[in-house]
LUMLOZA-364722 format. One record per residue: residue number from 1; residue in one letter; y negated, x negated, z negated of N, C-alpha, C in turn. Coordinates in nm, 4 decimals, padded with zeros to 6 digits, always signed. Atoms other than C-alpha are relative to their C-alpha. Last residue first. Example, Ala and Ser with C-alpha at 12.3 -4.5 7.8 and 13.67 -1.06 7.14 Angstrom:
% residues 2
+-----+----+----------+----------+----------+----------+----------+----------+----------+----------+----------+
:   i : aa :     n_yy :     n_xx :     n_zz :    ca_yy :    ca_xx :    ca_zz :     c_yy :     c_xx :     c_zz :
+-----+----+----------+----------+----------+----------+----------+----------+----------+----------+----------+
:   2 :  S : +00.1190 : +00.0820 : +00.0060 : +00.1060 : -01.3670 : -00.7140 : -00.1090 : +00.0770 : -00.0730 :
:   1 :  A : +00.1190 : -00.0890 : +00.0000 : +00.4500 : -01.2300 : -00.7800 : -00.1200 : -00.0900 : +00.0000 :
+-----+----+----------+----------+----------+----------+----------+----------+----------+----------+----------+
This chain:
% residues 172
+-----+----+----------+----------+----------+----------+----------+----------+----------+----------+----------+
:   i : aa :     n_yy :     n_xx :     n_zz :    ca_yy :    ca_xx :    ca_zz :     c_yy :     c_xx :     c_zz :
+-----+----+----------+----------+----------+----------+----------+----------+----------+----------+----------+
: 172 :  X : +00.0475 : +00.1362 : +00.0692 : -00.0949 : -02.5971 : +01.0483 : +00.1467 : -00.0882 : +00.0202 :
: 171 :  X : -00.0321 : +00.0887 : -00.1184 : -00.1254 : -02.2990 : +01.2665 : +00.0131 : -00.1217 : -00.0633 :
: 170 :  X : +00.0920 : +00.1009 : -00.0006 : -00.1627 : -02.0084 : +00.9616 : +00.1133 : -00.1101 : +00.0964 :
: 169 :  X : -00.1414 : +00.1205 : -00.0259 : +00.0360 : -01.6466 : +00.9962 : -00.1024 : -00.1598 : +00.0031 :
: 168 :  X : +00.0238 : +00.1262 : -00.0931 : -00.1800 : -01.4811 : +00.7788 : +00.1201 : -00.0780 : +00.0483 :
: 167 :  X : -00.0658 : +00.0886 : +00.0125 : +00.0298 : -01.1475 : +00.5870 : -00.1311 : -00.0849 : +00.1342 :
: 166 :  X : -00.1152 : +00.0474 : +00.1271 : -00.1195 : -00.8541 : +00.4584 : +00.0232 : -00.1174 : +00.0193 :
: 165 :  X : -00.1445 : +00.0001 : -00.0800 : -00.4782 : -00.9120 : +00.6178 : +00.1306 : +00.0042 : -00.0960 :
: 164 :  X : -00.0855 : +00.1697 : +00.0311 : -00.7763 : -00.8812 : +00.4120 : +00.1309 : +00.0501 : +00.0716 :
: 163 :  X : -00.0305 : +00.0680 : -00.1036 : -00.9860 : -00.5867 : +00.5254 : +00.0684 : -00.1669 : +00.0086 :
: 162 :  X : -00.1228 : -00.1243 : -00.1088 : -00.9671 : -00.3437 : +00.2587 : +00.0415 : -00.1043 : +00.1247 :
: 161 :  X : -00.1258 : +00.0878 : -00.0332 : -01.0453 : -00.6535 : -00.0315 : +00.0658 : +00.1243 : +00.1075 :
: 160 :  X : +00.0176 : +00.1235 : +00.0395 : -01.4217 : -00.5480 : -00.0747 : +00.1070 : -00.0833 : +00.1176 :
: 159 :  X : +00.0535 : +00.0121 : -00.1179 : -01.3495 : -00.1822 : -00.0209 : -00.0118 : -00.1684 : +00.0087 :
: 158 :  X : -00.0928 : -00.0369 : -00.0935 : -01.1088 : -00.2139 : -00.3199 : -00.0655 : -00.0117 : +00.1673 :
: 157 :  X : -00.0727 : +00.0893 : -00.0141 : -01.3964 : -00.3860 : -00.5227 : +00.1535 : +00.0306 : +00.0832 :
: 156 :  X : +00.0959 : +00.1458 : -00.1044 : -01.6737 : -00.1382 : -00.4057 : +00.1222 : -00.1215 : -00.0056 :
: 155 :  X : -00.0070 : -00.0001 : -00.1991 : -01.4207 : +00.1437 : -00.4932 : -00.0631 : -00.1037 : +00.0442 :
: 154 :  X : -00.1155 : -00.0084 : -00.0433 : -01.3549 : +00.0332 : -00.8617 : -00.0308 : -00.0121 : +00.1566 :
: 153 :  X : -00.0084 : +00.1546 : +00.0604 : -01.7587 : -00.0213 : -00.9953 : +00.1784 : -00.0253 : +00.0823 :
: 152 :  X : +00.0603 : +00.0538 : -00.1647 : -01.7686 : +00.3474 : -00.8137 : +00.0033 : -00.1496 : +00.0195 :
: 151 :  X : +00.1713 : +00.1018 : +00.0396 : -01.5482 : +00.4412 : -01.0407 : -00.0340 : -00.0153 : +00.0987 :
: 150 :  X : +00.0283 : +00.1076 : +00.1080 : -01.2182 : +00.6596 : -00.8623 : -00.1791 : -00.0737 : -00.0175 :
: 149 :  X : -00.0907 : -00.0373 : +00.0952 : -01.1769 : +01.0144 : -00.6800 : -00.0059 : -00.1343 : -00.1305 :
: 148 :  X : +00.0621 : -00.1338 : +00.0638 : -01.4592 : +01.0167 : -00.4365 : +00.0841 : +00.0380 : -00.1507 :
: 147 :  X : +00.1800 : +00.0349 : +00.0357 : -01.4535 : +00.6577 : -00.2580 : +00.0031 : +00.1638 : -00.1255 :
: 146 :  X : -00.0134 : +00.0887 : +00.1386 : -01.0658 : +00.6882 : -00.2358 : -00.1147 : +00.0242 : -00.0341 :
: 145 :  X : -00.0634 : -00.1055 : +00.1729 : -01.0990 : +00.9978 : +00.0028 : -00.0085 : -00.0732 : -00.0734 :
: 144 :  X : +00.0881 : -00.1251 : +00.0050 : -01.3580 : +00.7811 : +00.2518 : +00.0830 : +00.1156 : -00.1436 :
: 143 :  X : +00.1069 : +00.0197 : +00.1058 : -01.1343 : +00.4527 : +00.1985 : -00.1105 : +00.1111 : -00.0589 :
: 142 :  X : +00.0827 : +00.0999 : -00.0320 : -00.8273 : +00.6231 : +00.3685 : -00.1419 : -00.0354 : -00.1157 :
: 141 :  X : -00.0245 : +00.0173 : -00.1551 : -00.5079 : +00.8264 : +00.3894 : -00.0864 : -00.1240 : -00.0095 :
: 140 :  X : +00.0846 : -00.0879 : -00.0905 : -00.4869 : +00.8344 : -00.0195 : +00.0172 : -00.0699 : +00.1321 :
: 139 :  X : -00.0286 : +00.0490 : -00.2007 : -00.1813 : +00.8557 : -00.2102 : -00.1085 : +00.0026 : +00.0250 :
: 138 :  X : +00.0353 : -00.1286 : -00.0857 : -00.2140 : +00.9621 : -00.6628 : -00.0602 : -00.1286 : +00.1334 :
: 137 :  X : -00.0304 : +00.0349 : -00.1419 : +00.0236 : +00.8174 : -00.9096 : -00.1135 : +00.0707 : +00.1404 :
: 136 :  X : -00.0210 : -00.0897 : -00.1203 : -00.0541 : +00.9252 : -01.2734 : +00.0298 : -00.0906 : +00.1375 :
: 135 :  X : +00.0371 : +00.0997 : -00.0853 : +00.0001 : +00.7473 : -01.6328 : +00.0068 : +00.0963 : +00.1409 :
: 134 :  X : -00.0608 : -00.0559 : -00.1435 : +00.0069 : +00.9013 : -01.9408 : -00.0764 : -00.0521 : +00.1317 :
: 133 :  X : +00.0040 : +00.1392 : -00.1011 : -00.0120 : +00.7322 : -02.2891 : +00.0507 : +00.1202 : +00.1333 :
: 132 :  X : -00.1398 : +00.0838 : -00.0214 : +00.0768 : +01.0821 : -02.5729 : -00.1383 : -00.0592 : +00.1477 :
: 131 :  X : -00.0583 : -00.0789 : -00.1181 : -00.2335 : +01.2237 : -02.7554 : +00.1051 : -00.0861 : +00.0937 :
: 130 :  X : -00.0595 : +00.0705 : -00.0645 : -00.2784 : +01.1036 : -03.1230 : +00.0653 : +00.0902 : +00.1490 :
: 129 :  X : -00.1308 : +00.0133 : -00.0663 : -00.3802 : +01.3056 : -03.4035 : -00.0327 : -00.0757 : +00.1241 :
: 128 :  X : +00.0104 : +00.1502 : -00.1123 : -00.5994 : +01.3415 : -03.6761 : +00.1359 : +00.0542 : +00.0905 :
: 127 :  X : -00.1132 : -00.0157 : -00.0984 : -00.6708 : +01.6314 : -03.9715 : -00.0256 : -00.0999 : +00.1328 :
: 126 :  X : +00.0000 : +00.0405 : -00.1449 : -00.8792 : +01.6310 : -04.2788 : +00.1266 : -00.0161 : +00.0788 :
: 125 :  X : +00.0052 : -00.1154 : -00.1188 : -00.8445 : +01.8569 : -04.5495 : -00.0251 : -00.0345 : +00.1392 :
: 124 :  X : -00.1289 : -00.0871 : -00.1177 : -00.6558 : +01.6382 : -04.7869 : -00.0464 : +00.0777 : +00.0669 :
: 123 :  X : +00.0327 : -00.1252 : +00.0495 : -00.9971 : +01.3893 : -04.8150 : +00.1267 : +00.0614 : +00.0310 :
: 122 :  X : -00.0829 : -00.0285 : +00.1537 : -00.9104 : +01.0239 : -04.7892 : +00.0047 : +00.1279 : -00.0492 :
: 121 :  X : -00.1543 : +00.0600 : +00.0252 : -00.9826 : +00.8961 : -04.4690 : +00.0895 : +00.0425 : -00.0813 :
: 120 :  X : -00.0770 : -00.0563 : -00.1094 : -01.3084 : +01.1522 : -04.3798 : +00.1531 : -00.0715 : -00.0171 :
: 119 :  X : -00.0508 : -00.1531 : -00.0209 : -01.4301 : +01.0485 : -04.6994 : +00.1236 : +00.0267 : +00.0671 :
: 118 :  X : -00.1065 : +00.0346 : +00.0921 : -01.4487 : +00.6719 : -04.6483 : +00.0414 : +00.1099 : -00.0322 :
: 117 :  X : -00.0207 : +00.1021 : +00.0305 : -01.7680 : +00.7936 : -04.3865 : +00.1183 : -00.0397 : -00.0529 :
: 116 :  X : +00.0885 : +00.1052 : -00.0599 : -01.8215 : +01.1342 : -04.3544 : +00.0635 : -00.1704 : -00.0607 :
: 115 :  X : -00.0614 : +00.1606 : +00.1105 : -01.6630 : +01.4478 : -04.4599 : -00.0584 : -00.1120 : +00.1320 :
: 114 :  X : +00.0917 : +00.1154 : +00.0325 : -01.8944 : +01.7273 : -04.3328 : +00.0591 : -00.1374 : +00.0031 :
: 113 :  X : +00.0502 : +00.0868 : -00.1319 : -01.6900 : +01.9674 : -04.0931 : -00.0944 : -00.0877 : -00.0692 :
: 112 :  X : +00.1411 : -00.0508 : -00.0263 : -01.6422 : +02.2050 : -04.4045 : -00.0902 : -00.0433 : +00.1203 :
: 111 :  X : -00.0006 : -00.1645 : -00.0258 : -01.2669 : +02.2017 : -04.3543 : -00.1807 : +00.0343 : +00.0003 :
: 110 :  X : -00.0424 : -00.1155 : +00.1002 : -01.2681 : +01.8381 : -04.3087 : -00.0425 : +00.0976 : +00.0482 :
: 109 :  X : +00.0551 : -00.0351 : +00.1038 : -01.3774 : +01.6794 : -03.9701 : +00.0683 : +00.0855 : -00.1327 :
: 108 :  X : +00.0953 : -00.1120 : -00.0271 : -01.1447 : +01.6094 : -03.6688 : -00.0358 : -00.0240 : -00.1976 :
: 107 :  X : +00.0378 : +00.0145 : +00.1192 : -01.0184 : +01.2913 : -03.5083 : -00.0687 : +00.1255 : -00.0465 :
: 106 :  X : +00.0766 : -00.1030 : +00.0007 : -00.8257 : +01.2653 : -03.2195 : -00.0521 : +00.0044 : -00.1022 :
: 105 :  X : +00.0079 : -00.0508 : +00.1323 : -00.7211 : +00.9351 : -03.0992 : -00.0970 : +00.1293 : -00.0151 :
: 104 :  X : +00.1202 : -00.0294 : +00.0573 : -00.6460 : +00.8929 : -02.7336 : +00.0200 : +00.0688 : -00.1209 :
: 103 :  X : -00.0595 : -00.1648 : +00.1291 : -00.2940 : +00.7707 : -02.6179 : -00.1436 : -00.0226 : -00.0259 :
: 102 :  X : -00.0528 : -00.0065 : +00.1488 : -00.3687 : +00.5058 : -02.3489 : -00.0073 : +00.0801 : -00.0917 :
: 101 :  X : +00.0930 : +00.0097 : +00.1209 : -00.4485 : +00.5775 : -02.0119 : +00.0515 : -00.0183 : -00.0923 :
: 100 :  X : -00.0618 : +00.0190 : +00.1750 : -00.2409 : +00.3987 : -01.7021 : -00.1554 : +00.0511 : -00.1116 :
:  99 :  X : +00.0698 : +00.0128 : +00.0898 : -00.3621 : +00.4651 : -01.3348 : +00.0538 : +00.0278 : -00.1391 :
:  98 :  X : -00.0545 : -00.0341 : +00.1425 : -00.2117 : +00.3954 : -01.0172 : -00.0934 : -00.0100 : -00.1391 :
:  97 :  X : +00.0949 : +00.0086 : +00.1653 : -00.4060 : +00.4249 : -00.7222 : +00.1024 : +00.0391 : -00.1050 :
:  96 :  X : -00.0657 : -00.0349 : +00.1378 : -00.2207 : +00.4011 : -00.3847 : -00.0650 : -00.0693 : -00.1272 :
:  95 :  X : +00.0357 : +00.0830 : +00.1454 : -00.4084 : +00.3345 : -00.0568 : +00.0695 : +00.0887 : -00.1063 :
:  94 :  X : +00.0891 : -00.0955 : +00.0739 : -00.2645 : +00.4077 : +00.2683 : -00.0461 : -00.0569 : -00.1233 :
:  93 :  X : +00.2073 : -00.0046 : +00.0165 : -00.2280 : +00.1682 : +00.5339 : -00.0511 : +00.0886 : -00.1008 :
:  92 :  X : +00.0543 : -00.1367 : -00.1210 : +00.1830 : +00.2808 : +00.6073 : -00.1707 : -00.0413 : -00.0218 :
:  91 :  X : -00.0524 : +00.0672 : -00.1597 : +00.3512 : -00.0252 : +00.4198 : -00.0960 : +00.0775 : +00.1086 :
:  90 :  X : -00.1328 : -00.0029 : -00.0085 : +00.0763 : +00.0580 : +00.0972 : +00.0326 : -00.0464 : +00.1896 :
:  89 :  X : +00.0013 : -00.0305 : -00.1290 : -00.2026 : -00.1034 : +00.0035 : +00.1314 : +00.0436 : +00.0582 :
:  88 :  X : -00.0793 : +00.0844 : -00.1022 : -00.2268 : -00.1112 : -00.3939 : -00.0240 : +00.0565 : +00.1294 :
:  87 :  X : +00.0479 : -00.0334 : -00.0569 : -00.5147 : -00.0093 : -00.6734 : +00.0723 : -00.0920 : +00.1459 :
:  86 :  X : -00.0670 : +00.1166 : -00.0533 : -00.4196 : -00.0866 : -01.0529 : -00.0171 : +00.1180 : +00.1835 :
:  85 :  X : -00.0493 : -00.0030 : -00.1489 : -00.5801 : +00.0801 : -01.2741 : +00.0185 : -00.0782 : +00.0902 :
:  84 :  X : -00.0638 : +00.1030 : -00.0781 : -00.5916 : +00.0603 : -01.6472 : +00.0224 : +00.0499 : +00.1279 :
:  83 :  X : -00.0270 : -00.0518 : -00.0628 : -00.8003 : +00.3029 : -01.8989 : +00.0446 : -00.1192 : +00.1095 :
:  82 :  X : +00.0081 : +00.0841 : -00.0933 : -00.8094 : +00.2381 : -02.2203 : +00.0588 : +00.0291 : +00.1172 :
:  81 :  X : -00.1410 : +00.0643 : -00.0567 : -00.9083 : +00.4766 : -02.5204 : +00.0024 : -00.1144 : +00.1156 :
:  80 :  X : -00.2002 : -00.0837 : +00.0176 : -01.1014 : +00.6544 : -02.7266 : +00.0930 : -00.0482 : +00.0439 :
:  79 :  X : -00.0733 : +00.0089 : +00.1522 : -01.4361 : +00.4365 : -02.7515 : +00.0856 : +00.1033 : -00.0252 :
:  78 :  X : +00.0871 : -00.1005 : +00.0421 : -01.4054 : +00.3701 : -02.3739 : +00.0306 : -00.0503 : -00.1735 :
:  77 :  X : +00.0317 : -00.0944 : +00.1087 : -01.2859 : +00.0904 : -02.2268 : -00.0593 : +00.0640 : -00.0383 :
:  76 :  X : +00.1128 : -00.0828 : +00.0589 : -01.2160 : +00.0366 : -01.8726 : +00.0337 : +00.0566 : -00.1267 :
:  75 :  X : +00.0185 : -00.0275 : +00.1038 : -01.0227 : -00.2103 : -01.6629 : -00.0875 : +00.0353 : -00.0784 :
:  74 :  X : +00.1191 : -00.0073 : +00.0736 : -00.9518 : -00.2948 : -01.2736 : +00.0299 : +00.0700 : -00.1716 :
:  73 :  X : -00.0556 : -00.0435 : +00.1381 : -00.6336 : -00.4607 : -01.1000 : -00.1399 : +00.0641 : -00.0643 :
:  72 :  X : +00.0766 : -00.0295 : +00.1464 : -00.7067 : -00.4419 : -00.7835 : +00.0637 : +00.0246 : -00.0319 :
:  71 :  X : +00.1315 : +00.0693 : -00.0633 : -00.5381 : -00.5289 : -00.3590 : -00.0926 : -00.0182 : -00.1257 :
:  70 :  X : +00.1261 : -00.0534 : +00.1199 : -00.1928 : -00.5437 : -00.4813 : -00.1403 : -00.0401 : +00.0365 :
:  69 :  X : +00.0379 : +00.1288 : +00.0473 : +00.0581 : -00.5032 : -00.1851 : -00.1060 : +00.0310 : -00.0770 :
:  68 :  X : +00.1040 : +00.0443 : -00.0250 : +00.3044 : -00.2525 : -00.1187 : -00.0514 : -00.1029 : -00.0319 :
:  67 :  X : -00.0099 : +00.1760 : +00.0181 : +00.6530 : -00.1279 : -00.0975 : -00.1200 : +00.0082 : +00.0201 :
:  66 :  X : +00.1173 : -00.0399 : -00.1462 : +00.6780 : +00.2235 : -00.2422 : -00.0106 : -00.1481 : -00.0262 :
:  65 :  X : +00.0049 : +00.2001 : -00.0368 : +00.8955 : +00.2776 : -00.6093 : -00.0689 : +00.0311 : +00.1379 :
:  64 :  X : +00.0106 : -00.0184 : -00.1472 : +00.8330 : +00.5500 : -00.8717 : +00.0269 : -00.0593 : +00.0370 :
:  63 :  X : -00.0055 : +00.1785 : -00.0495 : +01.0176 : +00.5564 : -01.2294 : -00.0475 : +00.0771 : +00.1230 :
:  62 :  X : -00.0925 : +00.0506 : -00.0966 : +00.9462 : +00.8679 : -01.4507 : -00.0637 : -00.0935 : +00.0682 :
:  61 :  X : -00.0299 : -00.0920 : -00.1192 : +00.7486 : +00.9150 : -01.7753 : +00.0911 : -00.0676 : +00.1230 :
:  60 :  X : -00.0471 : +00.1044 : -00.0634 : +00.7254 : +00.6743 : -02.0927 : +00.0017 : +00.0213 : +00.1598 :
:  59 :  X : -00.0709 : +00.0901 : +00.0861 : +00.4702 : +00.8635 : -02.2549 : +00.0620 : -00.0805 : +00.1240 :
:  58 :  X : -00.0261 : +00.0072 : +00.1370 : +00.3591 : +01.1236 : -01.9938 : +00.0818 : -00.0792 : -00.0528 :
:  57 :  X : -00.0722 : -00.1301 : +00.0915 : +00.3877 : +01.1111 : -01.6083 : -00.0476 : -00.0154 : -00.1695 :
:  56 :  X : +00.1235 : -00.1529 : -00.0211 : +00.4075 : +00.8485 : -01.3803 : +00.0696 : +00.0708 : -00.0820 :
:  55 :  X : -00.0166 : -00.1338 : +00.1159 : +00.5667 : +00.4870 : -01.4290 : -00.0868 : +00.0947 : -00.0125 :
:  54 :  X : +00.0544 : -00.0694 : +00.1203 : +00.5881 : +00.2585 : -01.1752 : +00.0055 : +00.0538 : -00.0689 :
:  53 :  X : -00.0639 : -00.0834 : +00.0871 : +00.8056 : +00.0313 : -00.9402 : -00.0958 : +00.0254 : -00.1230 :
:  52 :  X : +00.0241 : -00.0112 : +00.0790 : +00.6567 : -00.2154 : -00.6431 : +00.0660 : +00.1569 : -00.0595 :
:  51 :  X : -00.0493 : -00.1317 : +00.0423 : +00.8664 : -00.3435 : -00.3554 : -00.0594 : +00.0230 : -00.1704 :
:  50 :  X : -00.1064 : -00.0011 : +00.1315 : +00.6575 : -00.6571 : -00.2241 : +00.0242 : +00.1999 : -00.0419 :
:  49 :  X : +00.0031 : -00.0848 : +00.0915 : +00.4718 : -00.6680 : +00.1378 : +00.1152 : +00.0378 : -00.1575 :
:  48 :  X : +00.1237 : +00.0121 : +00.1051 : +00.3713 : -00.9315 : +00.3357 : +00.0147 : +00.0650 : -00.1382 :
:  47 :  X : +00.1457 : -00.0426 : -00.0021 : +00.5143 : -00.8292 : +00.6290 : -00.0830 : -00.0633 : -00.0958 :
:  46 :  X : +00.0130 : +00.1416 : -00.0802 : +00.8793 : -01.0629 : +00.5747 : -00.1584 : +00.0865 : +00.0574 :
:  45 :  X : -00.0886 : +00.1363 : +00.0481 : +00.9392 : -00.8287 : +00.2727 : -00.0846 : -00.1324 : +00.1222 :
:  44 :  X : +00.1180 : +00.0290 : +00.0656 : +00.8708 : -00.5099 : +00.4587 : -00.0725 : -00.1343 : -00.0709 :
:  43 :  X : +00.0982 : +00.0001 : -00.0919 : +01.1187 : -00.5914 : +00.7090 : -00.1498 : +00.0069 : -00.0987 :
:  42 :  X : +00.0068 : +00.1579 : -00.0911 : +01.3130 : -00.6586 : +00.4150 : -00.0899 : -00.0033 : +00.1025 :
:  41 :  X : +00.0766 : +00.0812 : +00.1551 : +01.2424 : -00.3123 : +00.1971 : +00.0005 : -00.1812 : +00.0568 :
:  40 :  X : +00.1262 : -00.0692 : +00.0160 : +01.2932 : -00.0863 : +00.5469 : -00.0521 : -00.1511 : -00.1053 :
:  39 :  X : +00.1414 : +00.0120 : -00.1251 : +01.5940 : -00.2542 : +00.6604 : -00.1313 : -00.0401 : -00.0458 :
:  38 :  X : +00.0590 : +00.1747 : +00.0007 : +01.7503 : -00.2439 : +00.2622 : -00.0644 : -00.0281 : +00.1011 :
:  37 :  X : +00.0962 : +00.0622 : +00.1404 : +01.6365 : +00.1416 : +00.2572 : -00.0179 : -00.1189 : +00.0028 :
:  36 :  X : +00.1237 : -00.0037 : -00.0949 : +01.8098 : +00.2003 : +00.6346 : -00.1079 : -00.0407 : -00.1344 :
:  35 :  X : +00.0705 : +00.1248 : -00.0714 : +02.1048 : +00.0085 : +00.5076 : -00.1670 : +00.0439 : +00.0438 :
:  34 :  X : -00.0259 : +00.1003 : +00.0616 : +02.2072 : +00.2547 : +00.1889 : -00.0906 : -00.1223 : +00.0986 :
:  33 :  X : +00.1341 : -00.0258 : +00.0439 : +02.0936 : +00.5564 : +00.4143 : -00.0076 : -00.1110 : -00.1189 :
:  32 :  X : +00.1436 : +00.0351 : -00.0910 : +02.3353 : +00.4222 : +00.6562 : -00.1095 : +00.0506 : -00.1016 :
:  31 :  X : +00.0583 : +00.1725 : +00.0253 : +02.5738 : +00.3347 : +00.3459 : -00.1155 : +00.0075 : +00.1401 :
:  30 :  X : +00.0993 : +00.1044 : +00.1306 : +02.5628 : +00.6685 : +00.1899 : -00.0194 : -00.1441 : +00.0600 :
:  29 :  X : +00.1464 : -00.0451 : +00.0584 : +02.5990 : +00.9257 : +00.5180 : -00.0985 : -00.1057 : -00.1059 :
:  28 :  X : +00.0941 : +00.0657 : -00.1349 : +02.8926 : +00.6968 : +00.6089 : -00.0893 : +00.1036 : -00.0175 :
:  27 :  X : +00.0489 : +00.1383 : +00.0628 : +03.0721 : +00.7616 : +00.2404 : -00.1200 : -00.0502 : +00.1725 :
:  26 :  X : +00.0686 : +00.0696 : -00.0745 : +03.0867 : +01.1508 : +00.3270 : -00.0815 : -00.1331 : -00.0229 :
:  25 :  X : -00.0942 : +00.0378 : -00.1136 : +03.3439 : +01.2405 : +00.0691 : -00.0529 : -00.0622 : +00.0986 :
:  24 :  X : -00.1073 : -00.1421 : -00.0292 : +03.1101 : +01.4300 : -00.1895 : +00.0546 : -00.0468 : +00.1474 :
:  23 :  X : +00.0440 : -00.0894 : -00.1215 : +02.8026 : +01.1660 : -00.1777 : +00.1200 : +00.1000 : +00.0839 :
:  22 :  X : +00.1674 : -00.0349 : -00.0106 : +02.8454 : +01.0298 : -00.5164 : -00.0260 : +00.0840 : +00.0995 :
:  21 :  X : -00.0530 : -00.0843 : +00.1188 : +03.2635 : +01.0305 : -00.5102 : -00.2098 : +00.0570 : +00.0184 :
:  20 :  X : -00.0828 : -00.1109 : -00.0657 : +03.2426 : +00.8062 : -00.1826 : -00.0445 : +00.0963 : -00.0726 :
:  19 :  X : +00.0672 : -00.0551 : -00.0812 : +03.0234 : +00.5709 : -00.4073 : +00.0054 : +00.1304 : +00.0923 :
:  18 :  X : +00.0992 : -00.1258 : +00.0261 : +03.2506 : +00.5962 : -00.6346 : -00.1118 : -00.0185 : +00.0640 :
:  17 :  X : -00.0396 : -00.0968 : +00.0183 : +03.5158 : +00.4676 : -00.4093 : -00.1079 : +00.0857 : -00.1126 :
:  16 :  X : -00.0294 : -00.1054 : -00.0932 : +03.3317 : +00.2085 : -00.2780 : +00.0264 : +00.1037 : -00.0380 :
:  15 :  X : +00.1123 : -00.0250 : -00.0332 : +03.2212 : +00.0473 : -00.5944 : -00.0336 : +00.0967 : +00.0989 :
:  14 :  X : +00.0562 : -00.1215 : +00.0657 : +03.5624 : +00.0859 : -00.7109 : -00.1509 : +00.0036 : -00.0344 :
:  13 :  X : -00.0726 : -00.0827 : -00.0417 : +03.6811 : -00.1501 : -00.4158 : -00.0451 : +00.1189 : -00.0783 :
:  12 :  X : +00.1073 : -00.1340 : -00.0363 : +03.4261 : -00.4096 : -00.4455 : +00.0556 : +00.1737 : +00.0372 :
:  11 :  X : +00.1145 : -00.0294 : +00.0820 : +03.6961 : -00.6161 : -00.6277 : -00.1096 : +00.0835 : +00.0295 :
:  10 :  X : -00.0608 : -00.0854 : +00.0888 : +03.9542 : -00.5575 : -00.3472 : -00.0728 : +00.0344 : -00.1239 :
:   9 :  X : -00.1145 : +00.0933 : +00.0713 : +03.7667 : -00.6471 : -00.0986 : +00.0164 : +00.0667 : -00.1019 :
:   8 :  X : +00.0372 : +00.0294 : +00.1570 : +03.5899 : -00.4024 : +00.1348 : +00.1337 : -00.0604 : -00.1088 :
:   7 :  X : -00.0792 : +00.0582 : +00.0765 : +03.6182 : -00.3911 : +00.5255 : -00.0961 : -00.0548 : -00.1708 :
:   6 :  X : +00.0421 : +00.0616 : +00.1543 : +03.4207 : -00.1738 : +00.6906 : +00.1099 : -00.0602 : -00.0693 :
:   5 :  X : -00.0875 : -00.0005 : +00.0759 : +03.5297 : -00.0328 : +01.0675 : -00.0627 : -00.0977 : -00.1132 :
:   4 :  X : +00.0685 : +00.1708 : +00.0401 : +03.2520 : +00.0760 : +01.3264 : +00.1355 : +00.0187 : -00.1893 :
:   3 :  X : -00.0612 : +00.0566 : +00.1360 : +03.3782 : +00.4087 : +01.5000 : -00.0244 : -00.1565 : -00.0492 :
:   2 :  X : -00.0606 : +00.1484 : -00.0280 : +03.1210 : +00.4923 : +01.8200 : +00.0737 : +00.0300 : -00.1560 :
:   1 :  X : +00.0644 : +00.1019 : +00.0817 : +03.0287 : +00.8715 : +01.8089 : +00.0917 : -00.1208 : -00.0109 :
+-----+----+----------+----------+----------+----------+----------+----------+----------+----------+----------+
């Protein structure tokens, strides 16, 4: 294997070294998988395509990232809650559906299941609660799986925008 020599200044010096420390001695494992990410996120970059970062999971839940582009934003209230999706193209052609709900209120009847009206606020036998904001992530290959899993008011406007180009190069 060829040797390629790195020079690091003295200030980036205990960047290096815990980097080293991260990947247990093998620092040339971390910076090709260090360059093949920036590659990947620039080439993407000059496609068309921006590096987006989500949140899946419950309450605050974990961070995703995937470079794509935003083809929908759509929005749906119910009377419990709100439902937000957002509906990107990813580098590979697939479609990615993110979807945000908002905590749904629970509401339950006194002990006799009557209380009604100003009641139901003030009685001690009623009971309420609050379900935690959770947000999911879910891939598809193509428009045929999307069509089955989201609104139908959703898929017509994703189908809509499937055939827009990421990037126009324009002759002007």
């Amino acid at each position: 294997m060829p040797n390629k020599t790195i020079y690091v200044s003295d200030a980036d010096l205990p960047l290096y070294e815990r980097a080293q420390e991260l990947v247990g001695g093998n620092l040339s494992q971390a910076i090709v998988k260090a360059l093949r990410r920036y590659v990947d996120v620039e080439e993407g970059k000059d496609e068309g395509f921006e590096e987006i970062t989500v949140r899946v999971g419950p309450g605050k839940g974990r961070r995703q990232r995937f470079l794509g582009v935003l083809l929908v934003e759509w929005l749906q209230s119910t009377k419990d809650r709100v439902h937000k999706y957002k509906v990107y193209r990813s580098r590979t052609g697939k479609y990615v559906v993110h979807a945000e709900h908002s905590p749904e209120q629970i509401w339950a009847a006194g002990a006799d299941g009557q209380a009604k009206g100003w009641r139901k606020h003030v009685s001690s036998d009623q009971t309420w609660g609050t379900t935690a904001a959770v947000a999911t992530l879910e891939i598809f290959d193509d428009l045929d799986a999307l069509r089955e899993k989201v609104p139908a008011s959703l898929y017509d406007l994703v189908a809509a925008s499937a055939d827009v180009p990421e990037v126009e190069d324009l002759d002007i």
